[in-house]
MDTraj code that builds the backbone (N, CA, C; nanometers):
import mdtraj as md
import numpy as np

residues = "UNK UNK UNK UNK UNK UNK UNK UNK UNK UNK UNK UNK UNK UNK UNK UNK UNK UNK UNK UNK UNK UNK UNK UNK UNK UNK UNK UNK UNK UNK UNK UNK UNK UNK UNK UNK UNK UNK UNK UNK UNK UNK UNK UNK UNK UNK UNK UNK UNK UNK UNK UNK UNK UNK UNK UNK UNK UNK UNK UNK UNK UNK UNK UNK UNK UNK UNK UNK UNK UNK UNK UNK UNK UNK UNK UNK UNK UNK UNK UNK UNK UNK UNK UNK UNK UNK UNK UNK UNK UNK UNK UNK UNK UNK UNK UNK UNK UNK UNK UNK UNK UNK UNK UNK UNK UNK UNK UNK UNK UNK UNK UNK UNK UNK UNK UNK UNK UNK UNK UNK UNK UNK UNK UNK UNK UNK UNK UNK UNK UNK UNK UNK UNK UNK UNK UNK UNK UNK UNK UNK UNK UNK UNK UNK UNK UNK UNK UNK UNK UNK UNK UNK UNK UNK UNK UNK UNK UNK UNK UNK UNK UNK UNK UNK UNK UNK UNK UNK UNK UNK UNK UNK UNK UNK UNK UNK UNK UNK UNK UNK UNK UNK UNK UNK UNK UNK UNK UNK UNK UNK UNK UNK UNK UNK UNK UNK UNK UNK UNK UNK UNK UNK UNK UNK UNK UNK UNK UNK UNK".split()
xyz = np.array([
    [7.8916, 8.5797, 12.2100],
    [7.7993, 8.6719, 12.2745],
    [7.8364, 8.8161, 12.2390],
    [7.7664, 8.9097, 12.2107],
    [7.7351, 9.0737, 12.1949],
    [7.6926, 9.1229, 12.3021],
    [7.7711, 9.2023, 12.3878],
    [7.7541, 9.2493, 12.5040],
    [7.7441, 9.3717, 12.5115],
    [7.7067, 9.4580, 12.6006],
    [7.7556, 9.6273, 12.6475],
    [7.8872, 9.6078, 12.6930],
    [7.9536, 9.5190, 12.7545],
    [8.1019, 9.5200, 12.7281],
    [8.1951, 9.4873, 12.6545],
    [8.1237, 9.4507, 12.5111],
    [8.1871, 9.4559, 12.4231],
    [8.1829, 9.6075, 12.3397],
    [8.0824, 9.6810, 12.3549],
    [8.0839, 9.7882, 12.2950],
    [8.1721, 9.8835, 12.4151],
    [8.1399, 9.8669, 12.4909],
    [8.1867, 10.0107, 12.5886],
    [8.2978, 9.9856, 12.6903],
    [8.3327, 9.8477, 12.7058],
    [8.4587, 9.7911, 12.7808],
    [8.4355, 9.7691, 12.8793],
    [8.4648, 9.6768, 12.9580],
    [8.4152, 9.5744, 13.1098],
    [8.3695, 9.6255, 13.1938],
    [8.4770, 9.7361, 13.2251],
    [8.3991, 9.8148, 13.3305],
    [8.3067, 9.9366, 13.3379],
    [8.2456, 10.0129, 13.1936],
    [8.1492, 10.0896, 13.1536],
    [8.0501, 9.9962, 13.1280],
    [8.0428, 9.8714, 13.0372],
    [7.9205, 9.7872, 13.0212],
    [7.8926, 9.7678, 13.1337],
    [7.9749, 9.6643, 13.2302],
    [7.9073, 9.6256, 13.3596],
    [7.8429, 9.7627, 13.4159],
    [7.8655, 9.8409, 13.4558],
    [7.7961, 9.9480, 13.5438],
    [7.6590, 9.9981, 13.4604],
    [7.7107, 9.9676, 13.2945],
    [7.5663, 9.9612, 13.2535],
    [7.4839, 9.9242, 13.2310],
    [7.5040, 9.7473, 13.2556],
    [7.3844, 9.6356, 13.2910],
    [7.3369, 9.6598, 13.4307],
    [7.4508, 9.7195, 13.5556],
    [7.4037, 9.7458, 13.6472],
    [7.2707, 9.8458, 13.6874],
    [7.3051, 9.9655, 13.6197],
    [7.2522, 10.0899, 13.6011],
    [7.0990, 10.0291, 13.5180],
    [7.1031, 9.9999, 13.4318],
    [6.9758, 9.9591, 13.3947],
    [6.9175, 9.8447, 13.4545],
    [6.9499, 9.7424, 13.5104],
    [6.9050, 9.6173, 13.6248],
    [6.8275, 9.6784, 13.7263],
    [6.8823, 9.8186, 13.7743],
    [6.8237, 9.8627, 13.8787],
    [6.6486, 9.9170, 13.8179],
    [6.6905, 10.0076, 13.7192],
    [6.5909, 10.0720, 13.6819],
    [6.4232, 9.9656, 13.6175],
    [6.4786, 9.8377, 13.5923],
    [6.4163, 9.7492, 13.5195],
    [6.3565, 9.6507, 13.6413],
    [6.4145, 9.6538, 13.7894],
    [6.4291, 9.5678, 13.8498],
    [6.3740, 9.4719, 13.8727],
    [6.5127, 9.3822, 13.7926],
    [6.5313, 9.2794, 13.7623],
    [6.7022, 9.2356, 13.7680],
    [6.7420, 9.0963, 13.8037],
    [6.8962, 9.0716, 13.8262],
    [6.9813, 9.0981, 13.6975],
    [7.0939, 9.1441, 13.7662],
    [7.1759, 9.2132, 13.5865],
    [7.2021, 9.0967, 13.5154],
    [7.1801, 8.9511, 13.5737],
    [7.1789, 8.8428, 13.4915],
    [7.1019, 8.8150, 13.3907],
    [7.0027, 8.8456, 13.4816],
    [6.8641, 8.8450, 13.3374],
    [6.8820, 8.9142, 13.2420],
    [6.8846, 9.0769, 13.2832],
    [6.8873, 9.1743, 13.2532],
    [7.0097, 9.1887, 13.0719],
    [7.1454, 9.1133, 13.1506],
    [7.2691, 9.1152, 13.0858],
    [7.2538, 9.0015, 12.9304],
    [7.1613, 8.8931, 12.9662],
    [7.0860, 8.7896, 12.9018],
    [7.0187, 8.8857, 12.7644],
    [6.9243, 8.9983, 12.7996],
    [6.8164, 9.0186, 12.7191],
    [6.9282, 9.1220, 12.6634],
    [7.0190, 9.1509, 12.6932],
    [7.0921, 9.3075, 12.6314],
    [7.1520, 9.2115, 12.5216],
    [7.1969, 9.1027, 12.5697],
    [7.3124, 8.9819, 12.4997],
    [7.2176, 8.9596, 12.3201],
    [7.0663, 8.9411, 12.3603],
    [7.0077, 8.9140, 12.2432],
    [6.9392, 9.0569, 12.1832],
    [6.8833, 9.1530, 12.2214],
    [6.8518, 9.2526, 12.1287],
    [6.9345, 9.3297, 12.0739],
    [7.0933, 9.3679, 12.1643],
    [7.2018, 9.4321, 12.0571],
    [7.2248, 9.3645, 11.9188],
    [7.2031, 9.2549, 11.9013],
    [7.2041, 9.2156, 11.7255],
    [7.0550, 9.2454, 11.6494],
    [6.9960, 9.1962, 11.7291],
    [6.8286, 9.2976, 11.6413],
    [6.8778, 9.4125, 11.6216],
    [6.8816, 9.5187, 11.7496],
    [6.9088, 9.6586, 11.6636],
    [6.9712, 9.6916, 11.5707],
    [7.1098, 9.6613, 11.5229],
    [7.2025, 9.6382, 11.4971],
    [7.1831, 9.5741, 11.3644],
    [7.1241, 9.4537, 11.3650],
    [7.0827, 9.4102, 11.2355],
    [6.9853, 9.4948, 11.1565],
    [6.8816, 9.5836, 11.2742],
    [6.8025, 9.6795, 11.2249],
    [6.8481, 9.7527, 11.1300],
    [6.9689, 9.8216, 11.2180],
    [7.0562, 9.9458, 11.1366],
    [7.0942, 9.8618, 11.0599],
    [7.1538, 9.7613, 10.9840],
    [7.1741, 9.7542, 10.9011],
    [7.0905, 9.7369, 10.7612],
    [6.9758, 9.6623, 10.8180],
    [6.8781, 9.6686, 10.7315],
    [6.8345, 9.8065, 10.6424],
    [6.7817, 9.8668, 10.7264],
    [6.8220, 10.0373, 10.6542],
    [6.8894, 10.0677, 10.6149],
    [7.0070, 10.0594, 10.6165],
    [7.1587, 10.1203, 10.5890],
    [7.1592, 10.0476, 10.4538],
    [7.0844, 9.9458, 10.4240],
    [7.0999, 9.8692, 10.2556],
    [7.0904, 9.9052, 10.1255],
    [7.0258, 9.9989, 10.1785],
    [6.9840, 10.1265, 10.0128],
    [7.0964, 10.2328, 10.0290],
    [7.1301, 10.3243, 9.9381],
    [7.2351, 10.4048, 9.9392],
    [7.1629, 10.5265, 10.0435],
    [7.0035, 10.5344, 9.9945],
    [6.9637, 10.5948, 10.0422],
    [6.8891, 10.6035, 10.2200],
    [6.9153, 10.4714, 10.2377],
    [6.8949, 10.4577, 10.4262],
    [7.0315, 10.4916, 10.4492],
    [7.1332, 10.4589, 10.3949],
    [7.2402, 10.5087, 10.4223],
    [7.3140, 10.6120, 10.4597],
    [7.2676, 10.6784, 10.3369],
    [7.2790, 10.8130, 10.3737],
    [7.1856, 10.9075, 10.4579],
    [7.0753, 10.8632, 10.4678],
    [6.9855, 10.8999, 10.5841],
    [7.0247, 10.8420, 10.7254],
    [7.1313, 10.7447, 10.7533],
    [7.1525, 10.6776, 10.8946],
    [7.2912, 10.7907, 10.9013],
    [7.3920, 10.8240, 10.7950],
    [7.4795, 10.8374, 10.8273],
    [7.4454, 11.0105, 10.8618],
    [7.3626, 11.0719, 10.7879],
    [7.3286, 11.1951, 10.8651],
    [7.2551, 11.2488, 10.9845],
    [7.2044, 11.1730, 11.0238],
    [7.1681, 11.1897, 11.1321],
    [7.2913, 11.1327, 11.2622],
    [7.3798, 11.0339, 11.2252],
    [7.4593, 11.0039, 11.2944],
    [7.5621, 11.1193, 11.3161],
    [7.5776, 11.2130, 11.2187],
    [7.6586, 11.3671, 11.2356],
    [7.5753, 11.4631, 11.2565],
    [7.4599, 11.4393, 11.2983],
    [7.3902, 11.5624, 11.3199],
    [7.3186, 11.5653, 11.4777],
    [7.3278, 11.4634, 11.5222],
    [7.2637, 11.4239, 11.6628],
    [7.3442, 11.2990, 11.7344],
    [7.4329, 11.2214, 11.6393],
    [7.5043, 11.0801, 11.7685],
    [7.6230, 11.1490, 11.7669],
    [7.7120, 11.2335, 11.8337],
    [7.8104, 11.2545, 11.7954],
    [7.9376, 11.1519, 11.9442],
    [7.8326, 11.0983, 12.0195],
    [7.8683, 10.9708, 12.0918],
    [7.9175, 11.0179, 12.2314],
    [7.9004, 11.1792, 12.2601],
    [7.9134, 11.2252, 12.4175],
    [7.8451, 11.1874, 12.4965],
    [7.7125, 11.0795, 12.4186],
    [7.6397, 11.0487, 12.5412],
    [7.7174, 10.9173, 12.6311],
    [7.7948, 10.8908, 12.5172],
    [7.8450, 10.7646, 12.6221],
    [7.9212, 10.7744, 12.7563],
    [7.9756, 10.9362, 12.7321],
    [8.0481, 10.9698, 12.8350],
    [7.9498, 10.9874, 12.9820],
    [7.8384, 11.0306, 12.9657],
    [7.7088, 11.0505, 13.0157],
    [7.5955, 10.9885, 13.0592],
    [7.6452, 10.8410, 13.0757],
    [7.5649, 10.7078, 13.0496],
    [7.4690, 10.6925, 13.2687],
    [7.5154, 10.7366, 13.2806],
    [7.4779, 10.7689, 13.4741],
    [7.3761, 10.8891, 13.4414],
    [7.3244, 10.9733, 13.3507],
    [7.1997, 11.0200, 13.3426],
    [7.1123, 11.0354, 13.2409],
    [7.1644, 10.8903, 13.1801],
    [7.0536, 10.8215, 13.0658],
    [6.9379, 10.8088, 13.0763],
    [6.8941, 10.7478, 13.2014],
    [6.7078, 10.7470, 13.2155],
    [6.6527, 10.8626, 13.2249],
    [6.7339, 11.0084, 13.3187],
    [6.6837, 11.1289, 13.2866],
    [6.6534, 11.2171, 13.1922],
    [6.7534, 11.1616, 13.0812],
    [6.7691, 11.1867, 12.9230],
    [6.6595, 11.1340, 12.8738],
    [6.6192, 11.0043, 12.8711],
    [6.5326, 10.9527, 12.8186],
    [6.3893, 10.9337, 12.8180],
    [6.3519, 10.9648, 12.9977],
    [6.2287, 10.9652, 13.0286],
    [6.2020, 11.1554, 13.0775],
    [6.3018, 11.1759, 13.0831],
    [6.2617, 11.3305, 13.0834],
    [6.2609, 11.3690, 13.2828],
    [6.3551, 11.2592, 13.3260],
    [6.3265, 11.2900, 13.4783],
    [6.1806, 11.3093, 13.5780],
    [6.1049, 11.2669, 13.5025],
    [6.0035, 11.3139, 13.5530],
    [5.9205, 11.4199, 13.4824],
    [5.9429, 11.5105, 13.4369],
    [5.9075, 11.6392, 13.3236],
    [5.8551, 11.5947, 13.2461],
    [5.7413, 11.5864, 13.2280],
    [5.6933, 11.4843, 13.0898],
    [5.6829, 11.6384, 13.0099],
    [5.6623, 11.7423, 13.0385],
    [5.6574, 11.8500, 12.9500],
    [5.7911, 11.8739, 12.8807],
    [5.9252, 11.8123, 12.9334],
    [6.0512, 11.8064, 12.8772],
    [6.0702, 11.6944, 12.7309],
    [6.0778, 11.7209, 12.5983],
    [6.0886, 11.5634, 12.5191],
    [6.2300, 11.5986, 12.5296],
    [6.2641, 11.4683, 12.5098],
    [6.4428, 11.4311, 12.5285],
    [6.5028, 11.4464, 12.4465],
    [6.6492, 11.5090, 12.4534],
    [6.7327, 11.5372, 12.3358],
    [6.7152, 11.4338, 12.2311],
    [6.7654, 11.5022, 12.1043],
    [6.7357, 11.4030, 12.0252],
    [6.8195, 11.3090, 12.0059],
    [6.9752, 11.3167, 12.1054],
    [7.0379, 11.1767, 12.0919],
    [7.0076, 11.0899, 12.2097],
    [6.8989, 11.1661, 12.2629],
    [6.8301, 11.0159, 12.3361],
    [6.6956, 11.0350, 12.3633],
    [6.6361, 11.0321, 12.2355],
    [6.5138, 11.0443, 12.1994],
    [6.4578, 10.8751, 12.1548],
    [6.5213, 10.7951, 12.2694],
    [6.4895, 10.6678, 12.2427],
    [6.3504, 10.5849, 12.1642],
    [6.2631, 10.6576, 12.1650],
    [6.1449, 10.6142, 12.1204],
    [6.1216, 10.6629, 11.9704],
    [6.1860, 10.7478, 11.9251],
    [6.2128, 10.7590, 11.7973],
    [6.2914, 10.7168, 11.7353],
    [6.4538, 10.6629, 11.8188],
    [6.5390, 10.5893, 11.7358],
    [6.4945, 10.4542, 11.7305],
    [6.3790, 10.3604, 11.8435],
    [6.3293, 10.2596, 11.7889],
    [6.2647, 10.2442, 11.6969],
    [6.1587, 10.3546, 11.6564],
    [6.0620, 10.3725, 11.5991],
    [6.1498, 10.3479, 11.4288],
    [6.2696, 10.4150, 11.3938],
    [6.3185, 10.4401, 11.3054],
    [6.3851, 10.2692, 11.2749],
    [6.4690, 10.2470, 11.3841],
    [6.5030, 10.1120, 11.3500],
    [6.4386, 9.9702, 11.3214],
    [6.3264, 9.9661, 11.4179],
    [6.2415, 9.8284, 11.4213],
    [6.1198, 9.8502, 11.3601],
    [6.0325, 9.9586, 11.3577],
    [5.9497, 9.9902, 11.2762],
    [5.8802, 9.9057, 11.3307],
    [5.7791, 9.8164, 11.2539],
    [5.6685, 9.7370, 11.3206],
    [5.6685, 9.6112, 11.3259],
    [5.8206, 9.5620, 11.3999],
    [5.8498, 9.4979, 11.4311],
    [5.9029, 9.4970, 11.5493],
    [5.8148, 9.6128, 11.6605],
    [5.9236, 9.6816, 11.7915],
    [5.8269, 9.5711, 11.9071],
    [5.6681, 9.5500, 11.8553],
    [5.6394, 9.4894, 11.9709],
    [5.6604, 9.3040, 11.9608],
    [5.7137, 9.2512, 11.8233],
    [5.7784, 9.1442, 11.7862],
    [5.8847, 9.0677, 11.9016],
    [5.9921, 9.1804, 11.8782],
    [6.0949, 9.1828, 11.9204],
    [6.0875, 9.1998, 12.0791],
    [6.0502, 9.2688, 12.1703],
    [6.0134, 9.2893, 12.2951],
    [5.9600, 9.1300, 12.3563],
    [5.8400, 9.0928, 12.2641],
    [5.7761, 8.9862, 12.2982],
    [5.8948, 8.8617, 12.2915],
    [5.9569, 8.8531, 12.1779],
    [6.0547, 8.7178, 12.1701],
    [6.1626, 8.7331, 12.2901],
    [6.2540, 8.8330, 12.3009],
    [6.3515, 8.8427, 12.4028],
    [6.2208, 8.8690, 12.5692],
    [6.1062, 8.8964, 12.5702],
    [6.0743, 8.8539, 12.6943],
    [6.0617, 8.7223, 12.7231],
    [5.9814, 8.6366, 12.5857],
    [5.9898, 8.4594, 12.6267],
    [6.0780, 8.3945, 12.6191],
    [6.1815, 8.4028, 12.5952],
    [6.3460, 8.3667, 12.6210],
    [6.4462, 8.3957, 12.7087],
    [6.3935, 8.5768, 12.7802],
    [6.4880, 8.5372, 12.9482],
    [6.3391, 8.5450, 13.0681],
    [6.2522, 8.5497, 13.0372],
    [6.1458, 8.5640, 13.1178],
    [6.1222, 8.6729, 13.2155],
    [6.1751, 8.7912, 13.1407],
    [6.1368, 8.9382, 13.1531],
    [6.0470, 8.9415, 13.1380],
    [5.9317, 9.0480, 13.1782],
    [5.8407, 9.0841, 13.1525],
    [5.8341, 9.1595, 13.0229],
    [5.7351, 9.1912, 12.9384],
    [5.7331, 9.2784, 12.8048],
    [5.7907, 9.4121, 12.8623],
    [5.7310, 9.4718, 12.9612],
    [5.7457, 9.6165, 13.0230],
    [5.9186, 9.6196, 13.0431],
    [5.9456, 9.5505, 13.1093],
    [6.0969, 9.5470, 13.1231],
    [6.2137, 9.5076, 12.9894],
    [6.1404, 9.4584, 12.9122],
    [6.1978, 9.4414, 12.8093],
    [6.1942, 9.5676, 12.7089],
    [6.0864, 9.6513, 12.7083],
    [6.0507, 9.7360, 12.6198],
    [6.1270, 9.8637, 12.6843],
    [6.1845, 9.8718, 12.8343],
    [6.2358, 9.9634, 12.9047],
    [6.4039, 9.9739, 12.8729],
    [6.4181, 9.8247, 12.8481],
    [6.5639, 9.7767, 12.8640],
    [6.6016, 9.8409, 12.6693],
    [6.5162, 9.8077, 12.6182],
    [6.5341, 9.8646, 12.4425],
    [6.5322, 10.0589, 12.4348],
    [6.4716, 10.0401, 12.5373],
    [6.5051, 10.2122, 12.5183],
    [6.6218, 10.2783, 12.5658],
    [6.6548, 10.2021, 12.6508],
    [6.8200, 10.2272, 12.7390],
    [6.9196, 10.2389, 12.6051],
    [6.9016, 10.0916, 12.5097],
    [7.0038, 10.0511, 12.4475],
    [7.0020, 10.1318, 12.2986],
    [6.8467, 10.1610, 12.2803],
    [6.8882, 10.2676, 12.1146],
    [6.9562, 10.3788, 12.1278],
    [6.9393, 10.4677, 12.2241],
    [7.0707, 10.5700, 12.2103],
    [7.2132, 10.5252, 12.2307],
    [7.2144, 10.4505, 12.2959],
    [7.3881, 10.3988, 12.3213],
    [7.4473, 10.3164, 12.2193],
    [7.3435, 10.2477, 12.0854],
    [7.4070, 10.1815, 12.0349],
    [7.4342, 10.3378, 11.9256],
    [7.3325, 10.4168, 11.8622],
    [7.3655, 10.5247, 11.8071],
    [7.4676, 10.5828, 11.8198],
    [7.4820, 10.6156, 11.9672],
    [7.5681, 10.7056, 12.0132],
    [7.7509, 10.6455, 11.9788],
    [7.7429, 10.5187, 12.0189],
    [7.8549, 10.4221, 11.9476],
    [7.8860, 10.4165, 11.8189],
    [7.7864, 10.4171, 11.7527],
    [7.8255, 10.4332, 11.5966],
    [7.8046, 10.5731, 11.5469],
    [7.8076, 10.6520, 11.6029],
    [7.8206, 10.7977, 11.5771],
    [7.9832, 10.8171, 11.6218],
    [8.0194, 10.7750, 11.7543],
    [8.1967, 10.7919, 11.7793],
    [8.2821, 10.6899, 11.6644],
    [8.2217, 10.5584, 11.6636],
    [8.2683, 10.4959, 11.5362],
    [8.2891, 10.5675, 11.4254],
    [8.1962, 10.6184, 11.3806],
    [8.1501, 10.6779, 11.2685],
    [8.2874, 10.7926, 11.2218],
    [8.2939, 10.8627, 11.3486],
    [8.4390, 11.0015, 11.3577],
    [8.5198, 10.9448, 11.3695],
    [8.5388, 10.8520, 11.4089],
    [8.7093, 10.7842, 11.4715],
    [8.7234, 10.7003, 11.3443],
    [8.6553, 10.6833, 11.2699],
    [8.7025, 10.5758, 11.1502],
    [8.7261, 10.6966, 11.0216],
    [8.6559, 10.7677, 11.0460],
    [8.6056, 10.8570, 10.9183],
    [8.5112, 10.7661, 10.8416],
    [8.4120, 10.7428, 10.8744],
    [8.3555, 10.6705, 10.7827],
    [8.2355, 10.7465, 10.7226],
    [8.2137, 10.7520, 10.6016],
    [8.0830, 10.8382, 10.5074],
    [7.9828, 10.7323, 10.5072],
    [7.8375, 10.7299, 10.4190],
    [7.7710, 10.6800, 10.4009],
    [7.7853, 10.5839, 10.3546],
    [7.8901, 10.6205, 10.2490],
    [7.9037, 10.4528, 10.1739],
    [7.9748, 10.3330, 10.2433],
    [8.0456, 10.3411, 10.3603],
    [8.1060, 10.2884, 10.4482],
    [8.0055, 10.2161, 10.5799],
    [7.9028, 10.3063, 10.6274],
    [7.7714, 10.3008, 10.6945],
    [7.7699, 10.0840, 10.7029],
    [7.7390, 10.0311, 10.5933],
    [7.6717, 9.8966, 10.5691],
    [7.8221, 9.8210, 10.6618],
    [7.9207, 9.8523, 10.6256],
    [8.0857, 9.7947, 10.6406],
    [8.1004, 9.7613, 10.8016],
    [8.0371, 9.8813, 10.8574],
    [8.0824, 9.9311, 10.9818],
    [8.0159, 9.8251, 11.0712],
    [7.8305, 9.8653, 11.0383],
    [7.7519, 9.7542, 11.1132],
    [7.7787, 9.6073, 11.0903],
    [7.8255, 9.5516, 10.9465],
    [7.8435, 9.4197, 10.9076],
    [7.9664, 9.3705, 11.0042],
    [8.0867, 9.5095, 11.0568],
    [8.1539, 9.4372, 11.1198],
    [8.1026, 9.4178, 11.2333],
    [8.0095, 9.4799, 11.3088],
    [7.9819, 9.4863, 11.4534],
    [7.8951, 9.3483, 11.4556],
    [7.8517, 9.3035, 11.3341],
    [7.7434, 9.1622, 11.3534],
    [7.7979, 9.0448, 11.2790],
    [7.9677, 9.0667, 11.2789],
    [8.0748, 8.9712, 11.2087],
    [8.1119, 8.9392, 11.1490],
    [8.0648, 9.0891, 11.0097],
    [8.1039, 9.0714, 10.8957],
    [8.0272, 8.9654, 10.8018],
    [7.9382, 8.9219, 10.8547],
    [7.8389, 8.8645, 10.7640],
    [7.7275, 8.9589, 10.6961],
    [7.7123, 8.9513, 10.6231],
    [7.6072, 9.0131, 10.5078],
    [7.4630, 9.0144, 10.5455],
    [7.4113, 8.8587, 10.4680],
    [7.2807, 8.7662, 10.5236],
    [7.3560, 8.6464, 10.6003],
    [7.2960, 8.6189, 10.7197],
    [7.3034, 8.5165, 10.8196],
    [7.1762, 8.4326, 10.7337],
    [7.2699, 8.3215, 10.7015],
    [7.1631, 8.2124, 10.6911],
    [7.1394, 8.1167, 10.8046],
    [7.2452, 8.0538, 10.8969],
    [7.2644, 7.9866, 10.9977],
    [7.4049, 7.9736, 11.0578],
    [7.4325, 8.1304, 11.1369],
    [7.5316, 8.1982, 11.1838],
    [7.5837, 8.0727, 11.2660],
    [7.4902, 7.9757, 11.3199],
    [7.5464, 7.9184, 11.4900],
    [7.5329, 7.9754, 11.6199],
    [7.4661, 8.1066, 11.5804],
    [7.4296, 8.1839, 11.7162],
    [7.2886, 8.2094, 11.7210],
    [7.2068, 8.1275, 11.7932],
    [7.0375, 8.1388, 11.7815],
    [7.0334, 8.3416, 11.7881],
    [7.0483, 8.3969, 11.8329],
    [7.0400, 8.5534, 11.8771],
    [7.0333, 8.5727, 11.7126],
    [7.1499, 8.5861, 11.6563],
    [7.1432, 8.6289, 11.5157],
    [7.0662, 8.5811, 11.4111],
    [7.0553, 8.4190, 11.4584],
    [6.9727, 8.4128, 11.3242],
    [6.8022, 8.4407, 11.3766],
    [6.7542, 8.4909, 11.5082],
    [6.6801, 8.5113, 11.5624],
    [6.6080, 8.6623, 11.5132],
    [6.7533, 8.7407, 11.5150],
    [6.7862, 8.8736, 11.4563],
    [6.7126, 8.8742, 11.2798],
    [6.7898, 8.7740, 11.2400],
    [6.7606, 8.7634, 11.0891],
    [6.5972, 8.7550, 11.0548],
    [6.5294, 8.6422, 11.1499],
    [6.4072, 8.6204, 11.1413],
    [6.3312, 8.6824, 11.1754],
    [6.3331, 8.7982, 11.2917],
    [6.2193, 8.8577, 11.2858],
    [6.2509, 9.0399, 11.2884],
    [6.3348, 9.0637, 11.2086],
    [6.3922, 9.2208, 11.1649],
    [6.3900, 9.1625, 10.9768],
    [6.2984, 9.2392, 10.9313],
    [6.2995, 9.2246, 10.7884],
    [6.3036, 9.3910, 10.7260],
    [6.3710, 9.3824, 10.5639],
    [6.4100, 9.5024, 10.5412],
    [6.3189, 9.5915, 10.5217],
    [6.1809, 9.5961, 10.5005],
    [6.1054, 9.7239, 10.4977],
    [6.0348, 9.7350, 10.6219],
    [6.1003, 9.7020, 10.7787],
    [6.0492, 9.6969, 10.8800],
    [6.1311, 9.8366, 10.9216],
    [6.0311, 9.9379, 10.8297],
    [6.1086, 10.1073, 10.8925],
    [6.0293, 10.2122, 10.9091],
    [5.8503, 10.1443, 10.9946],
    [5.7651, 10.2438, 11.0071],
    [5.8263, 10.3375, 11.1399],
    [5.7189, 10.4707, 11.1455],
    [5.8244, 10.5883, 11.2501],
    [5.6885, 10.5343, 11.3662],
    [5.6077, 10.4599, 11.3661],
    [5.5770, 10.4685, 11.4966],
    [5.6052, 10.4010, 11.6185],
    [5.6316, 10.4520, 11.7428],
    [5.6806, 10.3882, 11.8417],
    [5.5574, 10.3449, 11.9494],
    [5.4224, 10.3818, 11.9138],
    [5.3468, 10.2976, 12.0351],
    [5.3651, 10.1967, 12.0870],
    [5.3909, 10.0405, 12.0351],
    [5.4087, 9.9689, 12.1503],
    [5.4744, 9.9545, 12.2339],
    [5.6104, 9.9554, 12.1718],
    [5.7436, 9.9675, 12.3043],
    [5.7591, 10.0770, 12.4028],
    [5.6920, 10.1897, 12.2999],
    [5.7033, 10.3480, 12.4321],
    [5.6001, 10.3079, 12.5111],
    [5.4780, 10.2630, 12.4999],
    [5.3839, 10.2814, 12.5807],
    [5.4099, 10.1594, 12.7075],
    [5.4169, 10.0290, 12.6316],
    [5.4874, 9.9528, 12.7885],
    [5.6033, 9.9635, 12.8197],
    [5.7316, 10.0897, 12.7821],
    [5.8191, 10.0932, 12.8459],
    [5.7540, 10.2099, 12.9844],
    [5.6515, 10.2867, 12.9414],
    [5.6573, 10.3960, 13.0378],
    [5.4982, 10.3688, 13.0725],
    [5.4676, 10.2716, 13.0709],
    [5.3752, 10.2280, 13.1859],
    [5.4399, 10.1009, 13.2656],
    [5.5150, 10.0488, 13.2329],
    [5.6195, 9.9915, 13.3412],
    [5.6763, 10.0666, 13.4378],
    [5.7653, 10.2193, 13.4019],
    [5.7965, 10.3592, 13.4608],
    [5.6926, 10.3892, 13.5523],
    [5.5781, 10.3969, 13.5465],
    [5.5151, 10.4382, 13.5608],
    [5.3969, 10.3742, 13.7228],
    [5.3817, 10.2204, 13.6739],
    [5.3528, 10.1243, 13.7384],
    [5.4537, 10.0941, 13.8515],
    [5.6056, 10.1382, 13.8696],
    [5.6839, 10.0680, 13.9566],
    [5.6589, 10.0985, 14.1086],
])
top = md.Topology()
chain = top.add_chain()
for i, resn in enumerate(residues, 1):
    res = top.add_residue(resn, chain, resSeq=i)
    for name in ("N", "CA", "C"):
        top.add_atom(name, md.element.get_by_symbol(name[0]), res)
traj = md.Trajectory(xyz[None], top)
C-alpha cells in the first residue's frame, strides 16, 4: 500500500486523512482507501511526463520555482490555500494551485480517474474529485523537498518518481491492482492543461455541502 503516511510519516499522514475525511465527509477509512489508490495515478502521472528530457525538465522547473515543499509544513490550511477560503476573487498560490497541477498531470484523463477510484471505494465522484485536489499539491510539494534534499536535477526527475512507485519502469503486472490500475488508465500523452471536470465537481461538491 502507498499511503500519506508513507510520504509524510504516521502521525502527519494520519491527521491528513483526518483533515481531509472531514472536509470530504466521509470516514477516513474510505477516505484513506481512495488516497491508498490515486497516489500511484498521480505519481505514475508525473512520471509519465517526466519521460521526455523535455517533461523533465519542465517538471523539474517548476518543482524549483513553486514546490519548494513548505507547504507540507502548512498542511492544517490546505483547503484555504486551495479553495481560496471562501474568496473566490483570491486564485491560490501557485503551490497549491491544485486544479492546475491536475490539469498538468492527468490531462484528460482527470474525469477517468475520479470515476474508477469512486467505483472501487464508493465515494461519490464529488468527493473523489475533492480528495485529488487535496493530494496534487502535497504530492508536488514532496517532490519539490525530495527534489533539495537529494539534489536531484532533471535528469534524475524519472529516478526519483520510479523510486516512489518501486523502481519499476513499465508495470506490466506489478501484483498490486492500484498500479497496474495506474498503468491502465494514465497513458503518456495524457498532458492536456484543462481542469474542468475534476475542478468543477470538486467545487460543486464545496459548494453543495
Amino acid at each position: 500500500m502507498f499511503s500519506l503516511q508513507d510520504l509524510l510519516g504516521q502521525e502527519k499522514g494520519t491527521q491528513t486523512v483526518d483533515q481531509i475525511s472531514q472536509n470530504v465527509g466521509a470516514e477516513p477509512s474510505m477516505v484513506n482507501s481512495a488516497i491508498q489508490m490515486a497516489l500511484p495515478m498521480l505519481i505514475n502521472g508525473l512520471a509519465n511526463n517526466a519521460s521526455t528530457p523535455q517533461g523533465a525538465e519542465s517538471l523539474s522547473t517548476a518543482l524549483e520555482q513553486d514546490h519548494d515543499g513548505g507547504l507540507l509544513d502548512n498542511l492544517g490550511g490546505l483547503k484555504d490555500m486551495i479553495f481560496g477560503g471562501g474568496q473566490e476573487a483570491a486564485p491560490p498560490p501557485r503551490q497549491a494551485d491544485a486544479g492546475g497541477i491536475l490539469g498538468h498531470i492527468l490531462g484528460s484523463n482527470q474525469s477517468r480517474v475520479a470515476e474508477e477510484v469512486s467505483s472501487q471505494t464508493g465515494l461519490g465522484s464529488g468527493q473523489v474529485a475533492q480528495i485529488l485536489m487535496f493530494l496534487a499539491p502535497i504530492v508536488m510539494s514532496y517532490l519539490g523537498r525530495q527534489k533539495q534534499q537529494q539534489g536531484v536535477g532533471a535528469d534524475g526527475i524519472g529516478g526519483l518518481l520510479g523510486g516512489l512507485l518501486g523502481g519499476g519502469q513499465q508495470q506490466q503486472s506489478s501484483g498490486n491492482p492500484m498500479m497496474d490500475m495506474a498503468s491502465n488508465y494514465l497513458d503518456k500523452d495524457g498532458d492536456g492543461s484543462s481542469m474542468d471536470d475534476i475542478a468543477s465537481m470538486a467545487y460543486k461538491y464545496m459548494t453543495n455541502k
